[in-house]
N, CA, C and O of each residue as an XYZ file, in Angstrom:
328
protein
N    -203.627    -97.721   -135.027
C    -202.345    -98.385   -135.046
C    -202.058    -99.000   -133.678
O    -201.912    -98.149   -132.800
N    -201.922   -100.487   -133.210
C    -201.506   -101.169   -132.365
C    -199.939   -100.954   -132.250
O    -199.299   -100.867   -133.298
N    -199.297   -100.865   -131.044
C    -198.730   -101.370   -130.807
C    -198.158   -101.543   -129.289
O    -199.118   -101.343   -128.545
N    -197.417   -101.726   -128.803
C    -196.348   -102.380   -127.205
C    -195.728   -101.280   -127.001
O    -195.342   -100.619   -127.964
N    -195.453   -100.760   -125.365
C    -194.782    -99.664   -125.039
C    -194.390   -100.475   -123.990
O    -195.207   -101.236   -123.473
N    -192.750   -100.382   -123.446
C    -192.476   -100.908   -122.913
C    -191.849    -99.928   -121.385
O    -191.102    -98.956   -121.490
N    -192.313   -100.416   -120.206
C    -192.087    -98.976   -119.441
C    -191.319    -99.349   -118.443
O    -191.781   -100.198   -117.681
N    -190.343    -98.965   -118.264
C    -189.278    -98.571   -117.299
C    -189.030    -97.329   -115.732
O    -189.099    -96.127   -115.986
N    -188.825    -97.667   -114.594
C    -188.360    -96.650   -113.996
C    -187.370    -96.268   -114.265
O    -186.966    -95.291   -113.634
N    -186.609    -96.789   -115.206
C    -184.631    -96.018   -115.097
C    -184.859    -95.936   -116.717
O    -185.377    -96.723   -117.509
N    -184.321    -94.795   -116.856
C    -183.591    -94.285   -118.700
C    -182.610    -95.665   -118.852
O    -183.095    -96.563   -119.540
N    -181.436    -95.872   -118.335
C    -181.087    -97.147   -118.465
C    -181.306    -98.023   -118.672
O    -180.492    -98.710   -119.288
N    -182.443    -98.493   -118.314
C    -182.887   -100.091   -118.917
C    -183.336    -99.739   -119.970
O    -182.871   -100.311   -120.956
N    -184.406    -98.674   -120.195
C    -184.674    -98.000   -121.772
C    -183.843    -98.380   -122.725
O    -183.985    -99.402   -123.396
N    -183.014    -97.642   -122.820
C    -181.741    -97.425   -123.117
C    -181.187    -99.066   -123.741
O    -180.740    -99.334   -124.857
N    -181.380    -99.824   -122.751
C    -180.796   -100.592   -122.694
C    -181.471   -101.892   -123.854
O    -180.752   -102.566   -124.592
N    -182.780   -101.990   -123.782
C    -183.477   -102.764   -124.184
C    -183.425   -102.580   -125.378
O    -182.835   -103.402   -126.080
N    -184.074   -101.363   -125.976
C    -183.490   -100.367   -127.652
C    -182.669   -101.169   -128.072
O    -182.967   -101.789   -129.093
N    -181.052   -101.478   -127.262
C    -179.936   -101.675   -128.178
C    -180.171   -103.211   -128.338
O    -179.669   -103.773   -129.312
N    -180.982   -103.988   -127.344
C    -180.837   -105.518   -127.262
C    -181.842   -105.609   -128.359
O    -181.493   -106.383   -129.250
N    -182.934   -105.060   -128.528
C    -183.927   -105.138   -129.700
C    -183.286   -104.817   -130.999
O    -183.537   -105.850   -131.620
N    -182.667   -104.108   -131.761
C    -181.780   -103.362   -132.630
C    -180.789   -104.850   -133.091
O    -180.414   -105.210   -134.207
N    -180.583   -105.470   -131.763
C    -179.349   -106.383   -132.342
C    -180.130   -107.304   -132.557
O    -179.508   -108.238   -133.064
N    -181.301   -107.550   -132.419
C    -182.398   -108.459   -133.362
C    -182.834   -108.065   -134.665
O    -183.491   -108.700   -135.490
N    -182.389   -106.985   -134.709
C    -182.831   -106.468   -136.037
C    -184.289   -105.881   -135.987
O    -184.974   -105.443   -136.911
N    -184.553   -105.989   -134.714
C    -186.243   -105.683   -134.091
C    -186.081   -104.225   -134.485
O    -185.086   -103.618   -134.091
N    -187.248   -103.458   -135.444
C    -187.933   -101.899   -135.189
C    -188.442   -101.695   -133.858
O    -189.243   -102.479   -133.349
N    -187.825   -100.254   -133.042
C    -187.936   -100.330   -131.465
C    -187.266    -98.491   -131.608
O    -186.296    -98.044   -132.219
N    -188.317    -97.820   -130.734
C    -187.583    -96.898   -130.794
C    -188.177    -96.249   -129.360
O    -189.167    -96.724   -128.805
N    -187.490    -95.190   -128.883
C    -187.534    -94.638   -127.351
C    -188.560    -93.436   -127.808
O    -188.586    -92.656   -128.760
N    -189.403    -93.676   -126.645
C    -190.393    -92.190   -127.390
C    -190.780    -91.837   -125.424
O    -190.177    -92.155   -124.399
N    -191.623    -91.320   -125.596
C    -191.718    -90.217   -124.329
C    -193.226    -91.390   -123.491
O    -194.241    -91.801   -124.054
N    -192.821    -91.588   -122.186
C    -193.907    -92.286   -121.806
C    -195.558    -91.481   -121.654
O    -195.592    -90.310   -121.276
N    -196.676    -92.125   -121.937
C    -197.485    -91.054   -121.883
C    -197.883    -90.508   -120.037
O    -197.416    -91.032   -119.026
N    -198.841    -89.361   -120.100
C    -198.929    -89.087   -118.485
C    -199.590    -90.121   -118.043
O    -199.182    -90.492   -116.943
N    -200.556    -90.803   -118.524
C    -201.902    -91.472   -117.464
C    -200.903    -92.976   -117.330
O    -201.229    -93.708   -116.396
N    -200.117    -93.294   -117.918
C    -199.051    -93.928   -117.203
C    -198.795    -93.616   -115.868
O    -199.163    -94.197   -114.848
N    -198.143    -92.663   -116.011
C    -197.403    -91.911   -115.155
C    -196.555    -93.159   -113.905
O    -196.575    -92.926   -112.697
N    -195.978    -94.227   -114.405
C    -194.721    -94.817   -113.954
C    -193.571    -94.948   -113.541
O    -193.024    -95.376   -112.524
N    -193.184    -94.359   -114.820
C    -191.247    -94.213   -115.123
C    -190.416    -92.872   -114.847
O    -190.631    -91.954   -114.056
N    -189.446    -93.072   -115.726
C    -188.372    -92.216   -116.069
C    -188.838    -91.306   -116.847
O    -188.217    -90.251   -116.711
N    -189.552    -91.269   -117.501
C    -190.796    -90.378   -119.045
C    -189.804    -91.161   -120.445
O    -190.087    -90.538   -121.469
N    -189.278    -91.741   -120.602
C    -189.014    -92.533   -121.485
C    -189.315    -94.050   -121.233
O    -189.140    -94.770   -120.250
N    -189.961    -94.324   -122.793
C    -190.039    -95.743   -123.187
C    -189.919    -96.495   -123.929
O    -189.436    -95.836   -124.850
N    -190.006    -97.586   -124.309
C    -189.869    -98.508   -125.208
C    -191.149    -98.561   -126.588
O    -192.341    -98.799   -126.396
N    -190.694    -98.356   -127.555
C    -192.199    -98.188   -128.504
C    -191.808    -99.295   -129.925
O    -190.855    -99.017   -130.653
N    -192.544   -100.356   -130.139
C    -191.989   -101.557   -130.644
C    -193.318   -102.072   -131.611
O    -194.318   -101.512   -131.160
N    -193.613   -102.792   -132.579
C    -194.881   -103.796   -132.875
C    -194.985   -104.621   -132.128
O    -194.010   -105.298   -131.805
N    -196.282   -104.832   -131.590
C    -197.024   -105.812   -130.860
C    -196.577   -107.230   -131.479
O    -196.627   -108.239   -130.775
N    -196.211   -107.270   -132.599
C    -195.453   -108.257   -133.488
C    -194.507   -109.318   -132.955
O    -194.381   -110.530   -133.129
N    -193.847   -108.320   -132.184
C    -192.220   -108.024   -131.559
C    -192.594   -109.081   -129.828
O    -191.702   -109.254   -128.998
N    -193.614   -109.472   -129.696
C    -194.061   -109.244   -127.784
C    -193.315   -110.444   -127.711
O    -192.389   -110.145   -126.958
N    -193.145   -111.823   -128.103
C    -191.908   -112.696   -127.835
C    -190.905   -112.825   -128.036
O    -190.232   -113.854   -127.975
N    -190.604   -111.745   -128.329
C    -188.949   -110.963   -128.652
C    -188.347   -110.243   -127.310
O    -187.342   -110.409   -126.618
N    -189.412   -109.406   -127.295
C    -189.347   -108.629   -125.891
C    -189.466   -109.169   -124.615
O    -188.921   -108.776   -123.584
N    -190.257   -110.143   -124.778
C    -190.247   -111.152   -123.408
C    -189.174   -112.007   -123.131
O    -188.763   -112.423   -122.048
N    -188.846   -112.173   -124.083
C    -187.396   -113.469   -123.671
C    -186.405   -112.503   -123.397
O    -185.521   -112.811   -122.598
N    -186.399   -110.989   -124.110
C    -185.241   -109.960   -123.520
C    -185.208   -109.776   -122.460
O    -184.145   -109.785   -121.840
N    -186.531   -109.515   -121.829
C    -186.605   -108.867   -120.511
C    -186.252   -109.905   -119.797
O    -185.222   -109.849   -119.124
N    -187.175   -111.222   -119.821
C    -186.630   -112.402   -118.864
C    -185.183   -112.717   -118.670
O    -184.559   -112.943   -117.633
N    -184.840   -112.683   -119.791
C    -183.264   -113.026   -119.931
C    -181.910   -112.172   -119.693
O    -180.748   -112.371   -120.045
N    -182.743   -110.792   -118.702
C    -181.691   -110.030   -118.257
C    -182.173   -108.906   -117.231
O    -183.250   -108.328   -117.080
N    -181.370   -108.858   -116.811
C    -181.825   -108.086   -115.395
C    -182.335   -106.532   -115.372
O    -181.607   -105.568   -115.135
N    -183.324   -106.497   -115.579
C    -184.069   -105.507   -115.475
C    -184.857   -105.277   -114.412
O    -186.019   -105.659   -114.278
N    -184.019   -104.458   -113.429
C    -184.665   -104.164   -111.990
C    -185.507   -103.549   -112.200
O    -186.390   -103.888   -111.412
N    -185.994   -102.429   -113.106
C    -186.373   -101.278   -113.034
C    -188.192   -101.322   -114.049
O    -189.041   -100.431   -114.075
N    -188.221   -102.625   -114.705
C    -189.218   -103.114   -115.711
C    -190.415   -102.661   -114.655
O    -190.461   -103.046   -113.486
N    -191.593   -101.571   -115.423
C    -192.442   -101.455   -114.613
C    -193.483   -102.267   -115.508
O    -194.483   -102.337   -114.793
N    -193.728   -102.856   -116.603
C    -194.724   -103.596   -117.188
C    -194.741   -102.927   -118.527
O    -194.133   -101.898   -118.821
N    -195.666   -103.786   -119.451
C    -195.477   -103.656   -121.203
C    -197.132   -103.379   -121.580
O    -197.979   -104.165   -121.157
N    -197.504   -102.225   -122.389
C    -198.659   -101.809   -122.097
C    -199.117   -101.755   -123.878
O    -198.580   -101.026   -124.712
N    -200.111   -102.624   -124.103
C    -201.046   -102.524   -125.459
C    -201.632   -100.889   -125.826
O    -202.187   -100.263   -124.924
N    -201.471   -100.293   -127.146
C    -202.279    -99.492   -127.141
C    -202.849    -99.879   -128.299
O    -202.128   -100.202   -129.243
N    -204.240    -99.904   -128.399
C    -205.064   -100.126   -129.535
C    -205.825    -99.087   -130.123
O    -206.860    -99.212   -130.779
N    -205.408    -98.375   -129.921
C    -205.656    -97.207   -131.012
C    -206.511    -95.707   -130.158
O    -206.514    -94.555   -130.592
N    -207.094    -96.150   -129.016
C    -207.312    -95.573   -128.141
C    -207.084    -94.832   -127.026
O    -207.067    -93.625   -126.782
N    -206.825    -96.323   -126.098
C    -206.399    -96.590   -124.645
C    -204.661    -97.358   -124.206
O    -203.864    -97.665   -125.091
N    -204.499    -97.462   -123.369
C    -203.210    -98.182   -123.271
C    -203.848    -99.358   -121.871
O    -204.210    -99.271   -120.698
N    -203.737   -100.026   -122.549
C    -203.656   -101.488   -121.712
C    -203.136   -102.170   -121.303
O    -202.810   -102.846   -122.279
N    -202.517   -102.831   -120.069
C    -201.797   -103.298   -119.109
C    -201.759   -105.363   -120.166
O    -202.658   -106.201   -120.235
N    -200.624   -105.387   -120.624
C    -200.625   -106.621   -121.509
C    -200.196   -107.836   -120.187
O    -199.691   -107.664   -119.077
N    -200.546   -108.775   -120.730
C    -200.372   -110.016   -119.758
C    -199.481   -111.006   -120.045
O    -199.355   -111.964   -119.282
């Protein structure tokens, strides 16, 4: 199962993104960041890869100090998306 994890240093922007995705009607839900991350707050963004120009115009389009990057997992590994 593919999909986008979206990773944050602050629970807040978490937090925050969830509700901006939600009011798209976007499936998006907060799940626990994994360790070999090891980035953030331990919460993140967990969305379909479906979703990645949804999520990009969110993030661009609002101030998210705290955005540490949006990471592919393909069923394996988690990959640093571009």
């Amino acid at each position: 199962m593919r999909y986008i994890l979206i990773v944050f240093a602050s629970r807040r922007d978490s937090l925050f993104l969830l509700e901006r995705l939600q009011a798209y009607n976007i499936r998006a839900e907060i799940t626990n960041t994994p360790r070999q991350l090891n980035l953030s707050c331990g919460i993140s963004v967990k969305t379909s890869e479906r979703n990645i120009n949804t999520v990009k115009r969110i993030l661009y389009s609002n101030s998210f100090r705290t955005f540490s990057g949006i990471y592919l997992f393909d069923g394996n590994q988690y990959l640093k998306y571009n």
